[in-house]
C-alpha positions in Angstrom: -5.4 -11.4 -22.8 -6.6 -14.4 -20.7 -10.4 -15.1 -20.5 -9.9 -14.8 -16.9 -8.2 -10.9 -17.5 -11.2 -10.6 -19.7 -13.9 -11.9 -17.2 -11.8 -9.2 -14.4 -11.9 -6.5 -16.7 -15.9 -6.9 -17.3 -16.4 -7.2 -14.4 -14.8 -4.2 -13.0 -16.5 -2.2 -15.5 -19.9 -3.3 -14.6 -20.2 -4.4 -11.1 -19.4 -0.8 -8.2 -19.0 -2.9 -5.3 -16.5 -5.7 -7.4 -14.7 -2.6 -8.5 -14.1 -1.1 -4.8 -12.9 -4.4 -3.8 -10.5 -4.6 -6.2 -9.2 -0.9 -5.6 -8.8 -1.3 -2.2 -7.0 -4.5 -2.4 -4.8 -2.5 -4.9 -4.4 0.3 -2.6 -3.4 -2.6 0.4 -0.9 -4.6 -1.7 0.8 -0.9 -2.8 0.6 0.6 1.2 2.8 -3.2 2.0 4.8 -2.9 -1.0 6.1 0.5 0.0 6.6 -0.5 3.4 8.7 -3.2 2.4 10.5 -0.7 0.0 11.1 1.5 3.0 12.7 -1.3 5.2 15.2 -3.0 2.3 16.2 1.0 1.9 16.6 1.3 5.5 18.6 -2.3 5.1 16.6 -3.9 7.3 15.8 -7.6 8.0 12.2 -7.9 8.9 13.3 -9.6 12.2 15.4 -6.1 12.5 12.1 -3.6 11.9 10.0 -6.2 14.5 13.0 -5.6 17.1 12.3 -2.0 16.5 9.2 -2.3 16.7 9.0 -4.0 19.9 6.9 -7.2 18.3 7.4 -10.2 16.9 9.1 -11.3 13.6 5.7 -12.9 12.7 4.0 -9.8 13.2 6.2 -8.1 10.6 6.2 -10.6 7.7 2.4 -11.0 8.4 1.6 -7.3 7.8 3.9 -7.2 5.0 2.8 -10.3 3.4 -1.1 -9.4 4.2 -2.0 -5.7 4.6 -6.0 -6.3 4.8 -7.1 -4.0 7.5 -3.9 -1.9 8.5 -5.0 -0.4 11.7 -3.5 3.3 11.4 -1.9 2.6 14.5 0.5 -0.2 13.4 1.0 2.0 10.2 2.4 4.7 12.2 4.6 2.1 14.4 5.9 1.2 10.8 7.0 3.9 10.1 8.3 5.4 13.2 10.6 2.4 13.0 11.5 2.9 9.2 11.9 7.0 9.7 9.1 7.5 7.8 6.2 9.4 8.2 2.6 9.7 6.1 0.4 12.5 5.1 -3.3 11.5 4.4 -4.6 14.1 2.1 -8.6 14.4 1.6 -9.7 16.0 -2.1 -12.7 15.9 -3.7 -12.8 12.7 -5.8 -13.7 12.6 -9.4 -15.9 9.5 -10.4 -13.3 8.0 -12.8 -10.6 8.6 -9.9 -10.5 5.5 -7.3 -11.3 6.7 -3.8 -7.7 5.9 -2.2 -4.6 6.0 -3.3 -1.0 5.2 -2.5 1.4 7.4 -4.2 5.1 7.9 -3.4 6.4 10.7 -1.2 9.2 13.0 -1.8 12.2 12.2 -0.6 15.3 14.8 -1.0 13.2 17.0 -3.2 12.7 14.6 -5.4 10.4 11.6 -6.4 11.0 8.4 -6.1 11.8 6.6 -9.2 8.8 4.0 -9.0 5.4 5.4 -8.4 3.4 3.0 -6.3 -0.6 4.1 -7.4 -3.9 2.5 -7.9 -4.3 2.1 -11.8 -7.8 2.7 -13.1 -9.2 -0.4 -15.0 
């Protein structure tokens, strides 16, 4: 393990507020990740999602490329053009669980073969 894996995994376990950070970012680059999972299993260019969309390439790859801040709005415009749809689910947290997660939904009865999730460090 690096020093710098080392210095990330001390600090997660120490410092709350470095440790939310982190999990969110998680959750964002999992929420894009799936998106994009959605729209190459749709077989969709991005320019073909922003067309159905009704905005701009840029707007796509930027949202895709950068999920900070995912108004649920544009979410929802995702995937409404994707033929997808999302449940939020509110449970009581445990302290060793992080506070959002995104998991994969079922599809056919089924999972997914590759759970998207926010490991615990």
């Amino acid at each position: 393990m690096s020093r710098f894996d080392q210095r990330v995994r001390r600090r997660l376990a120490t410092n709350p507020d470095y440790r939310a950070g982190f999990e969110e970012g998680v959750a964002e680059f999992n929420l894009a990740a799936a998106l994009d999972e959605a729209r190459q299993e749709r077989q969709l260019t991005k320019a073909e999602l922003a067309r159905r969309m009704g905005v701009e390439h840029a707007f796509v790859s930027r949202h895709l490329n950068h999920p900070q801040n995912l108004k649920l709005a544009t979410l929802a415009s995702f995937l409404e053009s994707l033929g997808k749809r999302v449940e939020i689910v509110i449970s009581d947290a445990r302290p060793d669980e992080p506070t959002l997660q995104v998991v994969p939904g079922r599809r056919r009865g089924r999972r997914q073969n590759r759970p998207l999730h926010v490991d615990s460090v």
